[in-house]
C-alpha positions as CSV (number, residue, x, y, z in Angstrom):
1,X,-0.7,-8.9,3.1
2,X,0.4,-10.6,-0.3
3,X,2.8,-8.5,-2.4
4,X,0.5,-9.6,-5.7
5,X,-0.8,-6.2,-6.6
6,X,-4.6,-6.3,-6.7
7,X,-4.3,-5.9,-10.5
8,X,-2.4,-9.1,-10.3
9,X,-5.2,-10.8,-8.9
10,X,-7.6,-10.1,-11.4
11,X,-5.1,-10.7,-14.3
12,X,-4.8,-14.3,-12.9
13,X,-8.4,-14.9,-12.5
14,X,-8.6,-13.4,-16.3
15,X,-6.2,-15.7,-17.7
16,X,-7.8,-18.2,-16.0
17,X,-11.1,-17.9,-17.6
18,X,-8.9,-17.9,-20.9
19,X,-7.5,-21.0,-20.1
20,X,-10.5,-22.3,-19.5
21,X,-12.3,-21.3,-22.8
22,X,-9.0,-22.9,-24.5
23,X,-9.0,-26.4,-23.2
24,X,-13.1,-26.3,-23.7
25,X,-12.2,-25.6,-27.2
26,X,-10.3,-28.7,-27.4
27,X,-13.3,-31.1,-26.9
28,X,-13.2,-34.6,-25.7
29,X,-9.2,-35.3,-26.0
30,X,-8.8,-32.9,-22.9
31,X,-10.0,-36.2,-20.3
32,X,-8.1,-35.7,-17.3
33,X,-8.3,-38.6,-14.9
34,X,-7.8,-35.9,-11.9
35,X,-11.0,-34.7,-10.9
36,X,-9.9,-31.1,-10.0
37,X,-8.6,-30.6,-13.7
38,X,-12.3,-31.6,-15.4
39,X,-13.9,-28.5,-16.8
40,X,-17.1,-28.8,-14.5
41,X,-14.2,-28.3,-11.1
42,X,-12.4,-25.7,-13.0
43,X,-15.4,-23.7,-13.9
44,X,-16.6,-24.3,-10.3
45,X,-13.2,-22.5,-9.4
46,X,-13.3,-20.0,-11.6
47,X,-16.6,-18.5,-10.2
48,X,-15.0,-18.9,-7.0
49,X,-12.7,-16.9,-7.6
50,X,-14.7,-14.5,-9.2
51,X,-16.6,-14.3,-6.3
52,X,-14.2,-14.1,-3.9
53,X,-12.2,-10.8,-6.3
54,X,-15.3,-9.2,-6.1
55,X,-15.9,-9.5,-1.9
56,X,-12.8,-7.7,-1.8
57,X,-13.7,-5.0,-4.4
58,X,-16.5,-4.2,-2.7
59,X,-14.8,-4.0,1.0
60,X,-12.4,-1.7,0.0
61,X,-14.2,1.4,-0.4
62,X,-15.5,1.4,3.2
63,X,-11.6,0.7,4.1
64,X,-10.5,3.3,2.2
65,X,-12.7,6.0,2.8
66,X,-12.4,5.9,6.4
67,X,-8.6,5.7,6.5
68,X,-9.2,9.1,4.4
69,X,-11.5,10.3,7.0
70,X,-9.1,9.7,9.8
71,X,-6.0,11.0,7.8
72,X,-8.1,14.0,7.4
73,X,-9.3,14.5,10.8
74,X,-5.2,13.5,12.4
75,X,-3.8,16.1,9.9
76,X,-4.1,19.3,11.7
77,X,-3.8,17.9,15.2
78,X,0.2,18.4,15.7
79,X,-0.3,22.3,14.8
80,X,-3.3,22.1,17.0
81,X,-1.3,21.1,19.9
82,X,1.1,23.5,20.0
83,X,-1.1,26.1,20.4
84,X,-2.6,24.4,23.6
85,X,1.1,23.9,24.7
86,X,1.3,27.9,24.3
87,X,-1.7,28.3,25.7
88,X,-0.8,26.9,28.6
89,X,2.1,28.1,29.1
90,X,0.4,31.3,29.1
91,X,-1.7,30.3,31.7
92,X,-1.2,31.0,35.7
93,X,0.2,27.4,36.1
94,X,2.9,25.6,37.6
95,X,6.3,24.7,36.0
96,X,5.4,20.6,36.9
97,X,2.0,21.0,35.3
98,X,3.4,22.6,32.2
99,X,6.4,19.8,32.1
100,X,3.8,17.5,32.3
101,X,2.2,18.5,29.7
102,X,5.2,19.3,27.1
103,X,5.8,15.3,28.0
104,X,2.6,14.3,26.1
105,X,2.5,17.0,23.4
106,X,6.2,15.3,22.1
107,X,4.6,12.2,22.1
108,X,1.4,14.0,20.1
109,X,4.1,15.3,18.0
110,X,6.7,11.8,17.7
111,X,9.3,14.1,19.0
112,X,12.1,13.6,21.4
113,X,12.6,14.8,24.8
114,X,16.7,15.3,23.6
115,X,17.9,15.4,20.0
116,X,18.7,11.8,18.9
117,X,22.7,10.9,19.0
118,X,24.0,10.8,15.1
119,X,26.5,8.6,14.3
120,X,29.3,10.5,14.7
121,X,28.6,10.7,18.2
122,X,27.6,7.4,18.6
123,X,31.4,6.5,17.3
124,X,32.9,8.9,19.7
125,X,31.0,7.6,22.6
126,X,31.6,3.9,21.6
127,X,35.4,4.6,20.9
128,X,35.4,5.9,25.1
129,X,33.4,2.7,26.2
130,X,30.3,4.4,26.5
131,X,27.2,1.6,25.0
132,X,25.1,3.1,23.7
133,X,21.6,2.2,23.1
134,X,18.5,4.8,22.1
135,X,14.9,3.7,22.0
136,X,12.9,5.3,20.0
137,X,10.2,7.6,21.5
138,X,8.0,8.5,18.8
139,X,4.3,7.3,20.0
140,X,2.6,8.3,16.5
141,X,0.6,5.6,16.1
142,X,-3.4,6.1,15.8
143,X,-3.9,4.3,19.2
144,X,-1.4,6.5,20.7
145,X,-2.1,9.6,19.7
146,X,-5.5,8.8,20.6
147,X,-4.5,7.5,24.3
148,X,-1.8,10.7,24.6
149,X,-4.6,13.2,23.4
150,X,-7.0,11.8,26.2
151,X,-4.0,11.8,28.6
152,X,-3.8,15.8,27.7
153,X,-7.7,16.6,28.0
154,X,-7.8,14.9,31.9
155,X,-4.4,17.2,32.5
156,X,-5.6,20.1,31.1
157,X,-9.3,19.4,32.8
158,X,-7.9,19.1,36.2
159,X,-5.8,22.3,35.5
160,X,-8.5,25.3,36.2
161,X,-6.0,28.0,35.5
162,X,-6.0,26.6,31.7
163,X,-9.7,28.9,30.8
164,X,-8.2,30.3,27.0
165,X,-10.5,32.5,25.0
166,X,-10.0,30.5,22.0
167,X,-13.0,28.0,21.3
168,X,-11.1,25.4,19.7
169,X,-8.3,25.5,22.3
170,X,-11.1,25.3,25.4
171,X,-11.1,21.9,27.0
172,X,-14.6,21.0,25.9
173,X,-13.6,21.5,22.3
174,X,-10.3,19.8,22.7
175,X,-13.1,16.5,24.3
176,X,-15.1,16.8,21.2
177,X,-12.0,16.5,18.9
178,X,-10.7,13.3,21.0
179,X,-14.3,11.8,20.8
180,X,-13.8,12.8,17.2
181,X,-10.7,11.2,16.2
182,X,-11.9,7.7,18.6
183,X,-14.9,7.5,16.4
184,X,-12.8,7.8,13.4
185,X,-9.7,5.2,14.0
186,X,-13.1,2.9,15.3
187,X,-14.2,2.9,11.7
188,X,-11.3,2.1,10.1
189,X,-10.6,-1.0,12.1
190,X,-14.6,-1.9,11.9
191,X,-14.2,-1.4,8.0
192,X,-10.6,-3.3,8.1
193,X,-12.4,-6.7,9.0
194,X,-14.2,-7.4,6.7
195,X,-11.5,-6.4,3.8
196,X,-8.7,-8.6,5.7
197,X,-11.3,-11.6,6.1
198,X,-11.9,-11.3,2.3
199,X,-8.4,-11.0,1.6
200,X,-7.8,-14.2,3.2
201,X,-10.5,-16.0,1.8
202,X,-9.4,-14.9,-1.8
203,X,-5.9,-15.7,-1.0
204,X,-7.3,-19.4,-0.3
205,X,-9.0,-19.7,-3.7
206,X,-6.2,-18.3,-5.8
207,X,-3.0,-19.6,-4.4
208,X,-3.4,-22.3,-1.3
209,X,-1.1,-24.7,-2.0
210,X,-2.0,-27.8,-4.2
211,X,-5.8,-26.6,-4.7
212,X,-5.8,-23.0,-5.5
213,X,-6.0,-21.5,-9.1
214,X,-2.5,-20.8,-9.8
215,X,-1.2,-24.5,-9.0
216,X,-4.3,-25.7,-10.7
217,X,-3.4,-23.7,-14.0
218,X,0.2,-25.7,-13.9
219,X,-1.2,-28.8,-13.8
220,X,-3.8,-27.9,-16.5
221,X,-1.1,-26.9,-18.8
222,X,1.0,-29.8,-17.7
223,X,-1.9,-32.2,-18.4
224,X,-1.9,-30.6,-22.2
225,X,1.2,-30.7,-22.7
226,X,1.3,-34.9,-21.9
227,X,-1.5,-35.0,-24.1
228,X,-0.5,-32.9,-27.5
229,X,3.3,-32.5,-27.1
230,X,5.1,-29.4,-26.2
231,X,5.4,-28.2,-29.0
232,X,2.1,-28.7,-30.0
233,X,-0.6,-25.4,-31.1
234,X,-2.8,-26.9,-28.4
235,X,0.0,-26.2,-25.9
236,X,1.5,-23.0,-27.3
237,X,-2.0,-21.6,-27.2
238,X,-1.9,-22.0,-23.2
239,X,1.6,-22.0,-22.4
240,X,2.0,-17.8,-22.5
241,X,-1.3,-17.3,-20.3
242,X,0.7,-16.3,-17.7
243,X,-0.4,-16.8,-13.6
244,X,1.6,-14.8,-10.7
245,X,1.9,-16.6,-6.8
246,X,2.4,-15.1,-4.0
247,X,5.9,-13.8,-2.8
């Protein structure tokens, strides 16, 4: 994604219909010979533009709600899983199904099987020839706490001593909170299309290279400035309207 704030993509197309308005003001000595710098094609890009701000304004609220909705629906699931772990634990069941389990609930949880090295230690080991190398292990991604979670219902389904009296810890509830949380990460990358696609084609109208509304608002002001003077009101009038590019 561009680091132009979304503020800074309306300012542009703002001071763009301010430029425009200015060199319309000047009347028949702004002629360009270029035919992207007439006031019919700027005019023609500014609704464009317009256009285009406004596809993304009104793909972001779909976007944004459902990431809410997910965030909300995620947020208790950690606490959630440690009392299944306990549960289980609790249960008449083997020490290989209960390591089994305590496998995926660290990945639930993005924590680590053995505390990670800190650097001290890593010194002391390099310093003795020991390389050392640590991959991270969290797996807290949507998608992974999604595919870990449905990794823990099968377990805990094929596991018959697991029967707690809980409701929301029973494995029919624990199903109904995966199908939950699928549905939910589904929406947001369904709502995510259209709101990247816009992005892109906004992108393309504001600041593709040689075409797109910031370069054409240099060459505007460079054309007035070859035609008045640089130091000319026509100029100064123009010259602060200020237009941000991509980083």
């Amino acid at each position: 994604m561009p680091s132009t704030s979304e503020t800074g993509h309306a300012k542009n197309v703002a001071n763009y219909e301010k430029l425009i308005a200015n060199i319309t003001a000047l009347g028949t000595p702004y002629n360009p010979s270029k035919a992207s710098l007439k006031l019919p094609a700027l005019n023609t890009q500014l609704t464009a533009a317009k256009t285009a701000i406004a596809a993304v304004n009104s793909a972001e609220p779909a976007y944004k709600n459902a990431v809410s909705a997910r965030d909300v629906a995620f947020a208790p699931l950690s606490k959630s899983i440690t009392r299944v772990n306990n549960a289980l634990k609790a249960s008449d069941t083997t020490t290989q199904v209960d390591e089994s389990a305590l496998t995926l609930v660290r990945k639930l949880q993005g924590r680590r099987a053995t505390p990670k090295m800190t650097e001290e230690e890593k010194k002391v080991a390099a310093e003795a020839g020991n390389e050392v190398t640590e991959i991270s292990s969290s797996q807290m991604s949507f998608d992974n706490r999604i595919d870990n979670l449905d990794k823990l219902v099968k377990l805990l389904t094929s596991v018959t001593a697991y029967a707690p009296n809980e409701a929301d810890l029973k494995v029919t509830a624990l199903t109904t909170l995966l199908t939950d949380l699928k549905a939910k990460n589904t929406a947001v990358i369904t709502a995510e299309a259209p709101l990247v696609n816009a992005r892109i084609a906004r992108n393309d109208v504001l600041y593709k290279a040689g075409t797109g509304l910031v370069d054409t608002s240099v060459d505007v002001k460079t054309y007035v400035k070859s035609v008045f003077g640089a130091t000319s009101p026509q100029y100064k009038t123009i010259s602060g309207l200020t237009f941000t590019n991509r980083k």
